[in-house]
ZAMARGU-4260 file (C-alpha; in steps of 0.2 Angstrom, whole numbers, plus 5000, padded with zeros to 4 digits):
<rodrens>
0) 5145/4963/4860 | 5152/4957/4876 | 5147/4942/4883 | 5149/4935/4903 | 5144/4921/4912
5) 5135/4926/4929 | 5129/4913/4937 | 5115/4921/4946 | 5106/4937/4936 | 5090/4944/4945
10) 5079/4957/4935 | 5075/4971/4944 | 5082/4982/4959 | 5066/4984/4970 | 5064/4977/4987
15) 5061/4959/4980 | 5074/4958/4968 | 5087/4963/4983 | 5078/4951/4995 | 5082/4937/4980
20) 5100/4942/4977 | 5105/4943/4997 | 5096/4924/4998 | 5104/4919/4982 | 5122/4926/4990
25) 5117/4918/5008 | 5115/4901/4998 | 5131/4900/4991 | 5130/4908/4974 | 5148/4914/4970
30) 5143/4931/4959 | 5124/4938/4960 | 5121/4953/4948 | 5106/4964/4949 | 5100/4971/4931
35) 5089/4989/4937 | 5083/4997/4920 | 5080/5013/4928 | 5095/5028/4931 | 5104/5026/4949
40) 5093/5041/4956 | 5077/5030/4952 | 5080/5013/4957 | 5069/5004/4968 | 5054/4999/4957
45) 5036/5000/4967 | 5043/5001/4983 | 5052/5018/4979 | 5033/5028/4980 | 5024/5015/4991
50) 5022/5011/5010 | 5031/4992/5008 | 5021/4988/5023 | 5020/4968/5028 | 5005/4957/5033
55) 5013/4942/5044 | 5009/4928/5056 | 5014/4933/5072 | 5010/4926/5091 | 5010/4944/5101
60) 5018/4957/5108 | 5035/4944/5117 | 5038/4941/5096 | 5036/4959/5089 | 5048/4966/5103
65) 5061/4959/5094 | 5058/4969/5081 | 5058/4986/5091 | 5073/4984/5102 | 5076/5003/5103
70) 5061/5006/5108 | 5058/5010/5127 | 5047/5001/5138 | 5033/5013/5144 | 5030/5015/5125
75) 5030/4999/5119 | 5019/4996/5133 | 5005/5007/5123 | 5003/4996/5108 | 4989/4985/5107
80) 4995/4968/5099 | 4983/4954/5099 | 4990/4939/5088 | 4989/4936/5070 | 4985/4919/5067
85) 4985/4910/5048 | 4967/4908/5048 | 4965/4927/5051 | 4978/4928/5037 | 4968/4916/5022
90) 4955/4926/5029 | 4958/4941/5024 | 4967/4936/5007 | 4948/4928/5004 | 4941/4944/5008
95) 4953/4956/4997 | 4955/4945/4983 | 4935/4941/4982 | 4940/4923/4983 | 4952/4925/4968
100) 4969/4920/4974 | 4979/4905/4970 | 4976/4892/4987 | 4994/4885/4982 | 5001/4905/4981
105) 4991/4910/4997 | 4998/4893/5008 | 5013/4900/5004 | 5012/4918/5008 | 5004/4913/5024
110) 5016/4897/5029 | 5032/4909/5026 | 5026/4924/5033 | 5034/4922/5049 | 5052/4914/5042
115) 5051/4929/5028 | 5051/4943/5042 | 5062/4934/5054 | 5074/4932/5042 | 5075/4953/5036
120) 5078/4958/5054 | 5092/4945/5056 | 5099/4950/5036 | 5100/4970/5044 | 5083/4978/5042
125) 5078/4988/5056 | 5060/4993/5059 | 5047/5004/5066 | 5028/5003/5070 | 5016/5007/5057
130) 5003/5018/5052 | 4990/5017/5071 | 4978/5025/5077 | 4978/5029/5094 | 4963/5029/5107
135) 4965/5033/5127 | 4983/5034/5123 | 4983/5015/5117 | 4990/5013/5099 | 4980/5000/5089
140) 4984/4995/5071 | 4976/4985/5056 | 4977/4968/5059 | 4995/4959/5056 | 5003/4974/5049
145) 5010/4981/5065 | 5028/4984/5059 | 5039/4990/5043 | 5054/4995/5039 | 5061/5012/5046
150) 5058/5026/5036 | 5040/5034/5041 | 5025/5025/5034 | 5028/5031/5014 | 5047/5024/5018
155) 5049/5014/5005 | 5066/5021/4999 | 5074/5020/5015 | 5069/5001/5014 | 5078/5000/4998
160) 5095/5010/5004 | 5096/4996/5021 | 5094/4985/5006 | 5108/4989/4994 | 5119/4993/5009
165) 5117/4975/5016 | 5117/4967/4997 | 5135/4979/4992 | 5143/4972/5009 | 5139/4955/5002
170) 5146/4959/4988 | 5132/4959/4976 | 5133/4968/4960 | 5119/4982/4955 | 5121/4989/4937
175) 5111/5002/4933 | 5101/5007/4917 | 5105/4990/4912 | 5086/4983/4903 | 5084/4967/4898
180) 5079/4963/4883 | 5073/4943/4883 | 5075/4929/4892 | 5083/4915/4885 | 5079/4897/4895
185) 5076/4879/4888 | 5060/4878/4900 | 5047/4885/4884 | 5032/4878/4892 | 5036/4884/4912
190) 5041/4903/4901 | 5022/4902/4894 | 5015/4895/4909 | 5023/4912/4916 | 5018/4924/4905
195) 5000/4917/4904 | 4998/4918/4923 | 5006/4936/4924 | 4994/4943/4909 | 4980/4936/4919
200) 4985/4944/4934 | 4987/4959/4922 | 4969/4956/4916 | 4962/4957/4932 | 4971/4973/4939
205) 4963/4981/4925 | 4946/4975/4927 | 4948/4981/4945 | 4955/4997/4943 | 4943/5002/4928
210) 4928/4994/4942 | 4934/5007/4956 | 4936/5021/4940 | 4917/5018/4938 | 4915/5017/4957
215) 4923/5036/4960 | 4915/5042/4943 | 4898/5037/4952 | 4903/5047/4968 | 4909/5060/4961
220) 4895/5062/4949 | 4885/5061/4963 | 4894/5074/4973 | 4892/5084/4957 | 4873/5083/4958
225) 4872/5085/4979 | 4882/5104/4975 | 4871/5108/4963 | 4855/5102/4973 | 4861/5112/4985
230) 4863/5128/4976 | 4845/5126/4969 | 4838/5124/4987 | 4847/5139/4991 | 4839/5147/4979
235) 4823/5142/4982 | 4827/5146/4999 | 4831/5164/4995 | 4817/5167/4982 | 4805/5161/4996
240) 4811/5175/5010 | 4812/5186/4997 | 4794/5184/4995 | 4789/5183/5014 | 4799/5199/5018
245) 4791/5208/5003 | 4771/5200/5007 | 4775/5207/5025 | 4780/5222/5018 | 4765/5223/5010
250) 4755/5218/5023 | 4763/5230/5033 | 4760/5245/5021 | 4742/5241/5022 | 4739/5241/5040
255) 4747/5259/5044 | 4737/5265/5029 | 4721/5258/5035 | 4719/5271/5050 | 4724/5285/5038
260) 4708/5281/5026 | 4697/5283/5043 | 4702/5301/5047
</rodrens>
């Protein structure tokens, strides 16, 4: 077994684990080594499928125009960019969460927000508006998630390529198909502190998921039952013309054979 001493080792090769290597390399760290379990055409973790969009403190539209240099004036001009304060941000981390999340976690997620984003676009990632709607030709967007990075709104792999380009010119290393096994530390308590704190937050995913998997059975249940309500009153429906055309029918029949009885 070969043995090597790497003084920095991150776990993982999504967009996290890159944004940890390039910091670790930008702080000095003379060899980072990223560790992706999955085969070179599957790297990338979550952000590979998903949107990777960011919520951020921001103060308008002066701020976020740095972030869309390419873009020409008369259409930057179209997007509606009120500020996102921190307040709005706690808010809604409350509202999501149900009032859940870690106060310490959420300080900050909110206090760095700003910092976290300034310092992708100054590292190399270039960005684009997000997903909008637009109305009288204004483009509006959900509150604080007004950029992310290029690649369409499901661009999550292009994210990750501006990633290990900017993390291989550092010279950071990515070995593929490379899963870790254990961790070995001398920090016993932090490690179960860890773990404890990441199965709860398992915990509650699951409790979640299997809440909105009884929400959608309910609707589709219900959707179930409104098809077949609606067949039956089609039914009815029908059954009940049937039976008027075939009374007026007979009401006809009786009326032109009325006059025939007389003569």
């Amino acid at each position: 077994m070969r043995t090597e001493n790497i003084p920095v080792v991150v776990v993982g090769g999504g967009s996290a684990a890159f944004e940890a290597a390039v910091a670790a390399k930008q702080a000095g760290a003379p060899q980072v080594v990223m560790l992706e379990k999955a085969p070179e055409p599957e790297f990338g973790g979550n952000a590979r499928f998903s949107h990777t969009g960011f919520r951020w403190v921001f103060s308008g539209p002066e701020e976020i125009r740095r972030f869309l240099p390419d873009m020409d004036d008369p259409m930057f001009s179209k997007l509606h960019i009120p500020p996102y304060t921190a307040e709005q941000f706690h808010g809604d981390l409350q509202r999501v969460t149900r009032g859940r999340i870690s106060k310490e976690l959420s300080e900050v997620l909110v206090a760095q927000s700003n910092a976290a984003i300034h310092w992708m676009r100054e590292v190399g990632i270039k960005w684009d508006i997000d997903s909008h709607v637009i109305i009288d030709g204004r483009y509006y967007f959900e509150p604080g998630m007004v950029i992310h990075p290029t690649g369409g709104v499901g661009g999550g792999l292009d994210q990750l390529m501006q990633w290990r380009a900017i993390a291989t010119k550092m010279g950071v290393g990515l070995r593929y198909e490379s899963r870790v096994a254990a961790l070995l530390g001398n920090d016993p308590k932090g490690i179960d502190t860890a773990v404890a704190q990441i199965q709860a937050a398992s915990d509650h995913l699951g409790i979640s998921q299997g809440f909105y998997g009884s929400v959608l059975s309910r609707i589709q249940d219900a959707i179930n039952f409104g098809q077949s309500y609606d067949v039956q009153l089609k039914t009815q429906l029908g059954q009940k013309v049937d039976a008027d055309v075939t009374a007026a029918a007979r009401c006809s029949t009786r009326r032109s054979t009325t006059p025939s009885r007389i003569f």
